[in-house]
PDB file of N, CA, C and O in Angstrom:
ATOM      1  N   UNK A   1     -55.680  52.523  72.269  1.00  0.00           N
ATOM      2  CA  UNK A   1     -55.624  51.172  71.721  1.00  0.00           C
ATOM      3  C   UNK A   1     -56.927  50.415  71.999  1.00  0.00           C
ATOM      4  O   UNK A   1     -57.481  49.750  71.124  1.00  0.00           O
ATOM      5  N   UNK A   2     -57.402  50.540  73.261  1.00  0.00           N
ATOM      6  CA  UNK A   2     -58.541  49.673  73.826  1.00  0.00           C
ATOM      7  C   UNK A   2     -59.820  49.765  72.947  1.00  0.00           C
ATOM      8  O   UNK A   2     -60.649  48.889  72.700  1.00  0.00           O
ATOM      9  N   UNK A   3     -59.719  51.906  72.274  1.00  0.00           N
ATOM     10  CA  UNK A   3     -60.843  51.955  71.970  1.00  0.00           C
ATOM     11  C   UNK A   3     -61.153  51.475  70.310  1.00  0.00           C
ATOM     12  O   UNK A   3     -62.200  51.545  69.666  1.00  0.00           O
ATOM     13  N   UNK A   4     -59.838  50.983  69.933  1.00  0.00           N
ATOM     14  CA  UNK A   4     -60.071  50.320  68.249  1.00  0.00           C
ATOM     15  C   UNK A   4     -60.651  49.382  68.308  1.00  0.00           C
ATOM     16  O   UNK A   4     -61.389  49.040  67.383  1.00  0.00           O
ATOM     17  N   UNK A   5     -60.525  48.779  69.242  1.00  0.00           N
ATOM     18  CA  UNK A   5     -60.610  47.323  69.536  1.00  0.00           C
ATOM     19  C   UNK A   5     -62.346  46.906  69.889  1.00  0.00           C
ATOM     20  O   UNK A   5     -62.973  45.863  69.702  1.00  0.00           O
ATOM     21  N   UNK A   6     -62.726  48.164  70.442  1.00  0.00           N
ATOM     22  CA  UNK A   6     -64.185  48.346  71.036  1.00  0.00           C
ATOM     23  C   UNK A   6     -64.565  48.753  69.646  1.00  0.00           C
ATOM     24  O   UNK A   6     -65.114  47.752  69.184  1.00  0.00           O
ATOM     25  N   UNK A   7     -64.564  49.641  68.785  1.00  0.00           N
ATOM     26  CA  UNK A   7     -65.144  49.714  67.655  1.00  0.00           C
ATOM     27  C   UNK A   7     -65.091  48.415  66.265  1.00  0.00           C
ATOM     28  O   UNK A   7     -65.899  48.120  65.385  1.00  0.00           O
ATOM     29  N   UNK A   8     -64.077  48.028  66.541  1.00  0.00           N
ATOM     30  CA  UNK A   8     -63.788  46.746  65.368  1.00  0.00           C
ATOM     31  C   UNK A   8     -64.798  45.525  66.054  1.00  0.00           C
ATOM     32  O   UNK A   8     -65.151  44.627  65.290  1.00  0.00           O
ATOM     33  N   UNK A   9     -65.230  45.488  67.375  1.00  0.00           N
ATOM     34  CA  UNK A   9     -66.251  44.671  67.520  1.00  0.00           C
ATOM     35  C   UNK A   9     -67.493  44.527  67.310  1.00  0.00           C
ATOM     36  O   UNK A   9     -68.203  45.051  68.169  1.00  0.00           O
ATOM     37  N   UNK A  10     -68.141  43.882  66.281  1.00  0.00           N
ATOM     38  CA  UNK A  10     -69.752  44.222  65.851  1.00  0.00           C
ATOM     39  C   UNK A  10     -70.782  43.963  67.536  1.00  0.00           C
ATOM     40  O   UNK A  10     -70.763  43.194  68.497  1.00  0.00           O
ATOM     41  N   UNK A  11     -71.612  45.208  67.033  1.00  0.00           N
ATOM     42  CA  UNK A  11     -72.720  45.831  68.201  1.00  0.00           C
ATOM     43  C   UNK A  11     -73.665  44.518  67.548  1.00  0.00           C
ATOM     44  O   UNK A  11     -73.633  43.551  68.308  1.00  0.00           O
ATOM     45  N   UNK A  12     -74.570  44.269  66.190  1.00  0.00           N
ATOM     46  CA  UNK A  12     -75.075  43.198  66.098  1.00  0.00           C
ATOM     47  C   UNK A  12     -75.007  42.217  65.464  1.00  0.00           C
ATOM     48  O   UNK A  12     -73.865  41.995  65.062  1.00  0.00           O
ATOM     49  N   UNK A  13     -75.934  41.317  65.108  1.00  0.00           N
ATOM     50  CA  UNK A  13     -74.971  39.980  64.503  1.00  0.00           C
ATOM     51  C   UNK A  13     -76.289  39.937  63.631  1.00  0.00           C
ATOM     52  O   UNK A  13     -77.390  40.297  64.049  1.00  0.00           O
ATOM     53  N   UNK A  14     -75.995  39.376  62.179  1.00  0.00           N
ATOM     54  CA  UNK A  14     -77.263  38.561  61.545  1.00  0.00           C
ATOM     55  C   UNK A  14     -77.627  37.621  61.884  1.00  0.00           C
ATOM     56  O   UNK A  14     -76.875  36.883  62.521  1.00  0.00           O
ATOM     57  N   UNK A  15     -79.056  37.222  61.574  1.00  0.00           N
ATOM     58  CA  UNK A  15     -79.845  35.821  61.361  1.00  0.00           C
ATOM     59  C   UNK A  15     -78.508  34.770  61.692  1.00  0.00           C
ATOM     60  O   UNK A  15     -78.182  34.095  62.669  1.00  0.00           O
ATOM     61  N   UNK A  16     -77.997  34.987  60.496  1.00  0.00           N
ATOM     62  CA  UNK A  16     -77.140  33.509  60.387  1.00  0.00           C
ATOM     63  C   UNK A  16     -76.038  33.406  61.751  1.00  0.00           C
ATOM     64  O   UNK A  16     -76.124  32.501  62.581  1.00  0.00           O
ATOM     65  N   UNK A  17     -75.270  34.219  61.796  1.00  0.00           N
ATOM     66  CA  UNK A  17     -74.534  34.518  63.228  1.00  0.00           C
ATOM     67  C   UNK A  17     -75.106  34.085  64.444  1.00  0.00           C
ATOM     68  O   UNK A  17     -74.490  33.389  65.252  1.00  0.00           O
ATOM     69  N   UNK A  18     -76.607  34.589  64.642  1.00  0.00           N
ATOM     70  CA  UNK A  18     -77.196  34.822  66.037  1.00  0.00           C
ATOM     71  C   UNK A  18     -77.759  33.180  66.077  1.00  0.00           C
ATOM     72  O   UNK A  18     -78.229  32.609  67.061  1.00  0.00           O
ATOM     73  N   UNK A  19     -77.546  32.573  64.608  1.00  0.00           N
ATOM     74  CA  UNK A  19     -78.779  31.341  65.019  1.00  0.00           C
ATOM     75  C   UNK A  19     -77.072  30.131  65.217  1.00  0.00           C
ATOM     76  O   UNK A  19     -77.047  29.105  65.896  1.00  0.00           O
ATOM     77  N   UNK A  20     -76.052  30.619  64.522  1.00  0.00           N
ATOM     78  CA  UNK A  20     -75.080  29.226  65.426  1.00  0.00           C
ATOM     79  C   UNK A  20     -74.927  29.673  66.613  1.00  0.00           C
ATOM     80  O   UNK A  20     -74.748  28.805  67.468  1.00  0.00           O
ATOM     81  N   UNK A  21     -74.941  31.211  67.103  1.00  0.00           N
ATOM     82  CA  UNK A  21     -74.430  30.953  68.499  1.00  0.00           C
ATOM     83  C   UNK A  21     -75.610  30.563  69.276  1.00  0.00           C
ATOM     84  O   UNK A  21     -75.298  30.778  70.447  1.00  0.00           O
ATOM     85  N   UNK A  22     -76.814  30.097  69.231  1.00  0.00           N
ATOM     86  CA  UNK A  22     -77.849  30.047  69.813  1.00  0.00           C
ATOM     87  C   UNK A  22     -77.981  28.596  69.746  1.00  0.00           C
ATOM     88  O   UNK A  22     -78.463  28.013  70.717  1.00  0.00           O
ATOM     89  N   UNK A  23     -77.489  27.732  68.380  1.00  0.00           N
ATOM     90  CA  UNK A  23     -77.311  26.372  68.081  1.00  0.00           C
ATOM     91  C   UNK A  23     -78.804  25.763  67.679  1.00  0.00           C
ATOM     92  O   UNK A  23     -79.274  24.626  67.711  1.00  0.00           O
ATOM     93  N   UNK A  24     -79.311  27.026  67.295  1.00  0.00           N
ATOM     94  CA  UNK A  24     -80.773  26.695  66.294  1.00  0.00           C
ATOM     95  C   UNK A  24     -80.856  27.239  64.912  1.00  0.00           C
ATOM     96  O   UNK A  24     -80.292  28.267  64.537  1.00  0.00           O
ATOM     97  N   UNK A  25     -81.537  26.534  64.254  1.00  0.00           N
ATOM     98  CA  UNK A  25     -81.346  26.560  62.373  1.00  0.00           C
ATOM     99  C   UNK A  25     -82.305  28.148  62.210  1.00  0.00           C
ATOM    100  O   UNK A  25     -83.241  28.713  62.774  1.00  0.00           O
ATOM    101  N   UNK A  26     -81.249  28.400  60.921  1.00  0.00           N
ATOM    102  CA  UNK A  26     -81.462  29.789  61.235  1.00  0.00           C
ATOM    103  C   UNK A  26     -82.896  30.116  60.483  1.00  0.00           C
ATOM    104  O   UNK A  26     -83.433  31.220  60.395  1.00  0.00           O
ATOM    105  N   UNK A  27     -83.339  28.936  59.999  1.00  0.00           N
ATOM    106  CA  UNK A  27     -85.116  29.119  59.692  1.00  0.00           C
ATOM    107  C   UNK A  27     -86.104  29.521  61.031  1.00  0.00           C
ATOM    108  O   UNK A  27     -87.032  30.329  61.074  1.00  0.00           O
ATOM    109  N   UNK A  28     -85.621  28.761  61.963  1.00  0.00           N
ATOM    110  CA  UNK A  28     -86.231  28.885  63.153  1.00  0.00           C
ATOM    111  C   UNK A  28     -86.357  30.163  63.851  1.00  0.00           C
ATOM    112  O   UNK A  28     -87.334  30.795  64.252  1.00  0.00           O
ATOM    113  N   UNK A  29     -84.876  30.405  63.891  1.00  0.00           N
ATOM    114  CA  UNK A  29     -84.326  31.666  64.425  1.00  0.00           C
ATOM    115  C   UNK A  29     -85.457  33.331  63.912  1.00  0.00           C
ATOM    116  O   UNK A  29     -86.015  34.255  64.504  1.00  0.00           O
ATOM    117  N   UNK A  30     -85.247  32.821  62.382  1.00  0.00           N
ATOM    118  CA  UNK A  30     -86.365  33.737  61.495  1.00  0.00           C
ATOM    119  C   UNK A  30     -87.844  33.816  62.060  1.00  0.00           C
ATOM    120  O   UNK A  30     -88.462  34.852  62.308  1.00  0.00           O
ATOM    121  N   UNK A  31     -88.321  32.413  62.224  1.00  0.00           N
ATOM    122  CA  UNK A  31     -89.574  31.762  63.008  1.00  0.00           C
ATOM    123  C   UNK A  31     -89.985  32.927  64.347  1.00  0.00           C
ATOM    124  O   UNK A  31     -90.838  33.812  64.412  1.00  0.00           O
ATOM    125  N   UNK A  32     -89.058  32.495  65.216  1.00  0.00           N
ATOM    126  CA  UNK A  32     -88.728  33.465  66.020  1.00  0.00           C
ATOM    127  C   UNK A  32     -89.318  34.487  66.284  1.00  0.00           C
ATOM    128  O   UNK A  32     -90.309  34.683  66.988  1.00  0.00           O
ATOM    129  N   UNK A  33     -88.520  35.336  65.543  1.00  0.00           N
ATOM    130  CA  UNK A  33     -88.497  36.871  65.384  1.00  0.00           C
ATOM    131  C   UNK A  33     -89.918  37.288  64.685  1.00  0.00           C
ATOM    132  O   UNK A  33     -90.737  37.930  65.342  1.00  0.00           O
ATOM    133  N   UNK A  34     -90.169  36.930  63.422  1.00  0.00           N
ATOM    134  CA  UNK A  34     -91.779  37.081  63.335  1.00  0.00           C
ATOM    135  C   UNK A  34     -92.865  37.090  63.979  1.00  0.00           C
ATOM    136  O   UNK A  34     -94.004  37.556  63.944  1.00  0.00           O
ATOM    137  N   UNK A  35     -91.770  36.034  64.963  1.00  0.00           N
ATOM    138  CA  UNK A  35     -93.183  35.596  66.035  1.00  0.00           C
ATOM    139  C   UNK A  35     -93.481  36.925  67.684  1.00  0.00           C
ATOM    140  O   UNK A  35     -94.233  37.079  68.646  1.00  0.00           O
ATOM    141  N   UNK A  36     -92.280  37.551  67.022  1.00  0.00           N
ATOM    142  CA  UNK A  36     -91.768  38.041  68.286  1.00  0.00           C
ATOM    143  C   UNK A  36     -91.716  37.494  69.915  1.00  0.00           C
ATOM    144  O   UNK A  36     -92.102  37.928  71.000  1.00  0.00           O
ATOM    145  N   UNK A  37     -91.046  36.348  69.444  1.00  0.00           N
ATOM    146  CA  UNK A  37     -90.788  35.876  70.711  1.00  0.00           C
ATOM    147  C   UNK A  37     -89.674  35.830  71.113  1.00  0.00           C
ATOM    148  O   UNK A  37     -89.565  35.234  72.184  1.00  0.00           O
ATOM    149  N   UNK A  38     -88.318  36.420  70.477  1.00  0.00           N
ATOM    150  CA  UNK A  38     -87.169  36.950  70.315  1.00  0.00           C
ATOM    151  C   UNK A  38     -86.255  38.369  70.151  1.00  0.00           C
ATOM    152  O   UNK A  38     -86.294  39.160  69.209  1.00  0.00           O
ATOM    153  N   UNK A  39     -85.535  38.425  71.207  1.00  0.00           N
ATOM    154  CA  UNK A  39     -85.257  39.924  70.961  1.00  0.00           C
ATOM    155  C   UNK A  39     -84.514  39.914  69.436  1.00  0.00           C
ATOM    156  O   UNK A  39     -83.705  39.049  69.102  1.00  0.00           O
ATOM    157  N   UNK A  40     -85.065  41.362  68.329  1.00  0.00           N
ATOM    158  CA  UNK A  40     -84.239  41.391  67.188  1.00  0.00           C
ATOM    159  C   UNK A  40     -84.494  43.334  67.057  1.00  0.00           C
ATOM    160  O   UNK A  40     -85.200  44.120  67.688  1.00  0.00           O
ATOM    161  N   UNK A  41     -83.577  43.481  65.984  1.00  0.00           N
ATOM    162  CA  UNK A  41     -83.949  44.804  65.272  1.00  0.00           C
ATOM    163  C   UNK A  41     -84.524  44.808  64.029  1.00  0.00           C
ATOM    164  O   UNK A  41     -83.656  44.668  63.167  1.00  0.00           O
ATOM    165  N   UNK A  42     -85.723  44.918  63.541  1.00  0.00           N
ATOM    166  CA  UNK A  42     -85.843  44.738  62.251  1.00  0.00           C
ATOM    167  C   UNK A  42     -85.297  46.580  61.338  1.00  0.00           C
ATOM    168  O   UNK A  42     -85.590  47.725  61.681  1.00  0.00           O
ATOM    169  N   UNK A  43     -84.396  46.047  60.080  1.00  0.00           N
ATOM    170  CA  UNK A  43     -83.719  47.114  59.706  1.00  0.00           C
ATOM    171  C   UNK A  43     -84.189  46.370  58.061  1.00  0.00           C
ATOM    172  O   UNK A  43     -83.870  45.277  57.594  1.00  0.00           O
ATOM    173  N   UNK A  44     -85.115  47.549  57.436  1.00  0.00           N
ATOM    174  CA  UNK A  44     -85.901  46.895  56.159  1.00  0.00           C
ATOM    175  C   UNK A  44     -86.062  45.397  56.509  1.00  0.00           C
ATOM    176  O   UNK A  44     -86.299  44.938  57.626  1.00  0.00           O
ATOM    177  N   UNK A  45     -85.886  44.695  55.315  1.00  0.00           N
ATOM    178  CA  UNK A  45     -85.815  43.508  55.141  1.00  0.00           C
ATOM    179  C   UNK A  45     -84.640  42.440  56.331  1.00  0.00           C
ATOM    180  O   UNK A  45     -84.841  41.257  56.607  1.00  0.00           O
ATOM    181  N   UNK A  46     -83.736  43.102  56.726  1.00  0.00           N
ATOM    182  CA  UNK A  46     -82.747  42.539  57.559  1.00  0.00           C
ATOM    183  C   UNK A  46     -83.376  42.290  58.747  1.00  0.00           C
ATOM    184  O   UNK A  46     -84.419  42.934  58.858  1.00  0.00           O
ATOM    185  N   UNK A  47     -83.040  41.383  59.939  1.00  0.00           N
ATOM    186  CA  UNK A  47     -82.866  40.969  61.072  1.00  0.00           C
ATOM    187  C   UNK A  47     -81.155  40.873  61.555  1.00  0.00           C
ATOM    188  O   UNK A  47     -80.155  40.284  61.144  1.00  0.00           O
ATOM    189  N   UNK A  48     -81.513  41.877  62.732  1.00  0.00           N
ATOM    190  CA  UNK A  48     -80.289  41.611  63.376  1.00  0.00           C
ATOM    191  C   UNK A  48     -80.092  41.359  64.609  1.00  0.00           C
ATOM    192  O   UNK A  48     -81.234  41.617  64.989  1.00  0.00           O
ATOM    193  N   UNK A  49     -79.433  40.995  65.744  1.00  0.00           N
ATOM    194  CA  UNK A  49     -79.551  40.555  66.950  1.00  0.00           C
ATOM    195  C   UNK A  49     -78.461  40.852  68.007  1.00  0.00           C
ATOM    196  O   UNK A  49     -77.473  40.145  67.804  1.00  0.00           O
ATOM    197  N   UNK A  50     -78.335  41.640  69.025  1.00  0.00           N
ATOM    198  CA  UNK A  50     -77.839  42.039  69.822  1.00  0.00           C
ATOM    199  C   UNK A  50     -77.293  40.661  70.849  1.00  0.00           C
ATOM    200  O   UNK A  50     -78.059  39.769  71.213  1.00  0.00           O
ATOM    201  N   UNK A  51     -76.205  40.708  71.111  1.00  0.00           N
ATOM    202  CA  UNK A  51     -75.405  39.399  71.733  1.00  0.00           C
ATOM    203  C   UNK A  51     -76.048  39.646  73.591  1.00  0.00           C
ATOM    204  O   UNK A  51     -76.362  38.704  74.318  1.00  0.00           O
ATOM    205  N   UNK A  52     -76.092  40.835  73.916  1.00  0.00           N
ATOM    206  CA  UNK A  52     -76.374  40.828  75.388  1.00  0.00           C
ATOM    207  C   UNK A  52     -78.210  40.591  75.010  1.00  0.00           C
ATOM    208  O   UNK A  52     -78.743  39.989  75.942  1.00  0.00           O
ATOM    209  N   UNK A  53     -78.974  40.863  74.128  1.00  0.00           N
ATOM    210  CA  UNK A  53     -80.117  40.563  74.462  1.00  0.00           C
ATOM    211  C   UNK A  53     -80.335  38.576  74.687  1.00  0.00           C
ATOM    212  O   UNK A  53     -80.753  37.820  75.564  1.00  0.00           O
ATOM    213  N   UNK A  54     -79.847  38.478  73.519  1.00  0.00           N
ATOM    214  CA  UNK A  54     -79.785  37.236  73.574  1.00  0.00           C
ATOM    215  C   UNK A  54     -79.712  35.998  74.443  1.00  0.00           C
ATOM    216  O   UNK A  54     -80.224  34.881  74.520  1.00  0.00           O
ATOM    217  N   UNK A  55     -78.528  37.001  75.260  1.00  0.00           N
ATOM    218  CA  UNK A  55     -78.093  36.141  76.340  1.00  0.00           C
ATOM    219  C   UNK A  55     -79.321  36.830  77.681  1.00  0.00           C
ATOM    220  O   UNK A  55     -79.236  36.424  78.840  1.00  0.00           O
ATOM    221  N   UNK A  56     -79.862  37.365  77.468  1.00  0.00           N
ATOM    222  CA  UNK A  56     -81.050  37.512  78.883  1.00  0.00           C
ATOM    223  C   UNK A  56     -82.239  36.989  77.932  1.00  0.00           C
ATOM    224  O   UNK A  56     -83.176  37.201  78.702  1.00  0.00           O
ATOM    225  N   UNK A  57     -82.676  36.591  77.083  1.00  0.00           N
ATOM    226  CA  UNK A  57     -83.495  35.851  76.025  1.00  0.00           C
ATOM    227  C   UNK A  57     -83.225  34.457  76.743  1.00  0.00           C
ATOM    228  O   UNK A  57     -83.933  34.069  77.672  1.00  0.00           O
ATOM    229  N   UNK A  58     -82.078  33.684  76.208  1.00  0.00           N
ATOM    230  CA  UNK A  58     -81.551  32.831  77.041  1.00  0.00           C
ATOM    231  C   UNK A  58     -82.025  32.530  78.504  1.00  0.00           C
ATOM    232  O   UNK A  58     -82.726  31.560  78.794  1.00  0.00           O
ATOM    233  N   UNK A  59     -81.686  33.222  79.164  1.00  0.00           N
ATOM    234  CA  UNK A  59     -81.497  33.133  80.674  1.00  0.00           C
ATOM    235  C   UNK A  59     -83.095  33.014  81.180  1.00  0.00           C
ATOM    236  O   UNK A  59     -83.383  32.438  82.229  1.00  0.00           O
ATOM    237  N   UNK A  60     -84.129  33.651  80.274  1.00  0.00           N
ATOM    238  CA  UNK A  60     -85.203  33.800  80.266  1.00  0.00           C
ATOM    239  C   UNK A  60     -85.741  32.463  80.359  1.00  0.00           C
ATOM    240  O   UNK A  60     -86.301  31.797  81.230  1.00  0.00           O
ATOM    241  N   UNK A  61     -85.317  32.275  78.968  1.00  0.00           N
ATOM    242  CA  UNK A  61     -86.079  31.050  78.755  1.00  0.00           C
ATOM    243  C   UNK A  61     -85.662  29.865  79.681  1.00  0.00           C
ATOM    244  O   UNK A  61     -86.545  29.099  80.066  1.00  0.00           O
ATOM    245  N   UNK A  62     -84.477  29.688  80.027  1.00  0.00           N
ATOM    246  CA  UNK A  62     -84.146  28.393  81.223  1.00  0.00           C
ATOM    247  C   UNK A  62     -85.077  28.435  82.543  1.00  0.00           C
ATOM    248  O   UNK A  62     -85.414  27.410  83.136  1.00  0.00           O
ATOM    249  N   UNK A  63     -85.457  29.749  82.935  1.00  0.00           N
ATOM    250  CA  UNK A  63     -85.704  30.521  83.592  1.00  0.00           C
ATOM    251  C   UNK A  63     -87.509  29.687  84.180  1.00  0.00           C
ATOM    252  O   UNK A  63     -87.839  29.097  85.209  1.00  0.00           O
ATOM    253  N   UNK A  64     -88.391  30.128  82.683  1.00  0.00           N
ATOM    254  CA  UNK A  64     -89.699  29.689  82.657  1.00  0.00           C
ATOM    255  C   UNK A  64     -89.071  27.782  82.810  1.00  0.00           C
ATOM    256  O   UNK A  64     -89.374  27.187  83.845  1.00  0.00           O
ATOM    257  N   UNK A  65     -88.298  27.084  81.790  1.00  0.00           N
ATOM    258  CA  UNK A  65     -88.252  25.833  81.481  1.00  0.00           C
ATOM    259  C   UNK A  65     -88.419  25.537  83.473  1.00  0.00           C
ATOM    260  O   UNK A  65     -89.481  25.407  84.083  1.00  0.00           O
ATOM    261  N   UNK A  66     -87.506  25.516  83.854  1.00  0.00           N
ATOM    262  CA  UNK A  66     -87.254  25.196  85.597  1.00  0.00           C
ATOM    263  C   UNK A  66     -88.360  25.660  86.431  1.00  0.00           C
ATOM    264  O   UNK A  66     -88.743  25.024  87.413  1.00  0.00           O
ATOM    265  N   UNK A  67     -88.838  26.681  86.077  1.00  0.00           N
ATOM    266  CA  UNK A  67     -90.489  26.668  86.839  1.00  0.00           C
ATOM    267  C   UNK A  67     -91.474  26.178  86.516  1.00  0.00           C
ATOM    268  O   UNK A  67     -92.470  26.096  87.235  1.00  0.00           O
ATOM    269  N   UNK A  68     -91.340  25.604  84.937  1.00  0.00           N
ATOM    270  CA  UNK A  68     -92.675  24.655  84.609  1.00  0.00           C
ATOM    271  C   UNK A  68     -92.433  23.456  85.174  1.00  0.00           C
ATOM    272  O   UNK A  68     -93.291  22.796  85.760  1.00  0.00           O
ATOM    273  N   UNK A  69     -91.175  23.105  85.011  1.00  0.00           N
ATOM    274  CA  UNK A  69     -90.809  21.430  85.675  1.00  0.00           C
ATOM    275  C   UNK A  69     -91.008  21.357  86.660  1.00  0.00           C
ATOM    276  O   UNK A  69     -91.580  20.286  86.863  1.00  0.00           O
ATOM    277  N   UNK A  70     -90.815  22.164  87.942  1.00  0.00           N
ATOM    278  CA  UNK A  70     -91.240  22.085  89.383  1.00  0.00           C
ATOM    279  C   UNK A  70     -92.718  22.047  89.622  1.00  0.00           C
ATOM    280  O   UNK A  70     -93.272  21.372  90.490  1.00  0.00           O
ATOM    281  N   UNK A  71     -93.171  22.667  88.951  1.00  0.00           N
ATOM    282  CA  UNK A  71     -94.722  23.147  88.829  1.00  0.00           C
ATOM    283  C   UNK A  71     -95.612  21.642  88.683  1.00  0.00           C
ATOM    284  O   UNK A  71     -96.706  21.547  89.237  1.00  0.00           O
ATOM    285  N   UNK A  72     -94.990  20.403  87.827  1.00  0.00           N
ATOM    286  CA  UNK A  72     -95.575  19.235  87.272  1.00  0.00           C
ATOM    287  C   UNK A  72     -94.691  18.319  87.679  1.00  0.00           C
ATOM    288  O   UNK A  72     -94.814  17.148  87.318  1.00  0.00           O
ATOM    289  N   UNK A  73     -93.669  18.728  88.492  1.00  0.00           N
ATOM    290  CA  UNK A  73     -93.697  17.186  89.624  1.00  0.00           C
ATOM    291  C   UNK A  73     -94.751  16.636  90.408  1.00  0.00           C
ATOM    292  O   UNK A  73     -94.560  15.643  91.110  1.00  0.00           O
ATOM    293  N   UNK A  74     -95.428  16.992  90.364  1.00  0.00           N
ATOM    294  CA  UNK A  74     -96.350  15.657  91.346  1.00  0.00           C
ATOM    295  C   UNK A  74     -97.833  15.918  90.180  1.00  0.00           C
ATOM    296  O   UNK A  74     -98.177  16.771  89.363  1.00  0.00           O
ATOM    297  N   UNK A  75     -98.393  14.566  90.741  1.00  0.00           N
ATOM    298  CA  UNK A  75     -99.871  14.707  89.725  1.00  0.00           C
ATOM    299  C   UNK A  75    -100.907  15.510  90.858  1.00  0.00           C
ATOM    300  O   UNK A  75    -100.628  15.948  91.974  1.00  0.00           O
ATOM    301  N   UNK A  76    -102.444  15.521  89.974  1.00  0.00           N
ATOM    302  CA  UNK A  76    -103.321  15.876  91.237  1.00  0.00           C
ATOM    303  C   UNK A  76    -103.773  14.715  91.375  1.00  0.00           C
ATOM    304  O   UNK A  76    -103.829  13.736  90.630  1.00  0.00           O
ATOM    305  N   UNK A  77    -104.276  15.043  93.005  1.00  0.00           N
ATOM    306  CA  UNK A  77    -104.843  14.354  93.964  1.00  0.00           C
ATOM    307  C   UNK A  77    -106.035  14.249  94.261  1.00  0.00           C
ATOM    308  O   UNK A  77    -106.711  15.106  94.832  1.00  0.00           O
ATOM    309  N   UNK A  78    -106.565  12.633  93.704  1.00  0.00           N
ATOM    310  CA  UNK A  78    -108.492  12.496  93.285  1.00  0.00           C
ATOM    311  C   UNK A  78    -108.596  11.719  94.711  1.00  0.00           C
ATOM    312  O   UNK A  78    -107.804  10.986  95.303  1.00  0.00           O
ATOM    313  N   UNK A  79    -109.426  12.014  94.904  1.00  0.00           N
ATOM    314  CA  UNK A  79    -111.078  11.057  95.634  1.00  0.00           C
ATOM    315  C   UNK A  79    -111.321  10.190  95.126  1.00  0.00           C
ATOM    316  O   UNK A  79    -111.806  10.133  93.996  1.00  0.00           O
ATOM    317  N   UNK A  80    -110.876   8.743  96.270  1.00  0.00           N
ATOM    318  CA  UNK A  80    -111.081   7.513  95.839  1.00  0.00           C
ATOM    319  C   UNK A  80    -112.810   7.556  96.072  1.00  0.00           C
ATOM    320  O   UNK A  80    -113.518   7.855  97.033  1.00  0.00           O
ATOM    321  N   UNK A  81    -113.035   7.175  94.914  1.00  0.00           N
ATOM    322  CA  UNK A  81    -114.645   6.834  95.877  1.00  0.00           C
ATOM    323  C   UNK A  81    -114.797   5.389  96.343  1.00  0.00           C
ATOM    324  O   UNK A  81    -113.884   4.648  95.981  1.00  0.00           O
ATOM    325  N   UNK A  82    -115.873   4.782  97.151  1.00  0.00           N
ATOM    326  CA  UNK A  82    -115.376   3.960  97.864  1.00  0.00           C
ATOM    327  C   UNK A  82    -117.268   3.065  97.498  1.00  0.00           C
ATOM    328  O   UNK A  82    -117.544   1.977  98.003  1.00  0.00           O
TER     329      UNK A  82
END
C-alpha cells in the first residue's frame, strides 16, 4: 500500500508549482534558473524543480541573509582628526 502512495507522489514540480510554493512569480522563478542561481533540471525546453532541493536552496539563502546582517551591524570606525 505504502509503495502506491510513494509512486503517485511527483519526484518534480514545474516552474509554475515550484514558484507558489516558494511564493515568487513564476517569471522570476524562470529568472532564476537561467541565472543559475537555483537548483532546477533543465529537460528540453522544460524546467523542473525538486522539492528537497529547494528546501536546502531555501535554507541557503536565510543562511547568507543572517550573516550579511551581522556582518553590517556596526559602521567603521574613523579618526577624528583634531
Amino acid at each position: 500500500m505504502e509503495e502506491k502512495n510513494l509512486t503517485k507522489e511527483r519526484v518534480t514540480w514545474d516552474a509554475k508549482t515550484a514558484s507558489n510554493y516558494l511564493g515568487i512569480s513564476y517569471g522570476f522563478l524562470l529568472k532564476l534558473a537561467r541565472q543559475k542561481e537555483i537548483p532546477f533540471i533543465h529537460v528540453g525546453r522544460i524546467y523542473l524543480f525538486r522539492k528537497e532541493s529547494l528546501d536546502i536552496w531555501l535554507r541557503n539563502q536565510e543562511t547568507q541573509a543572517i550573516q550579511t546582517e551581522s556582518t553590517q551591524l556596526y559602521g567603521k570606525l574613523r579618526k577624528v582628526q583634531e
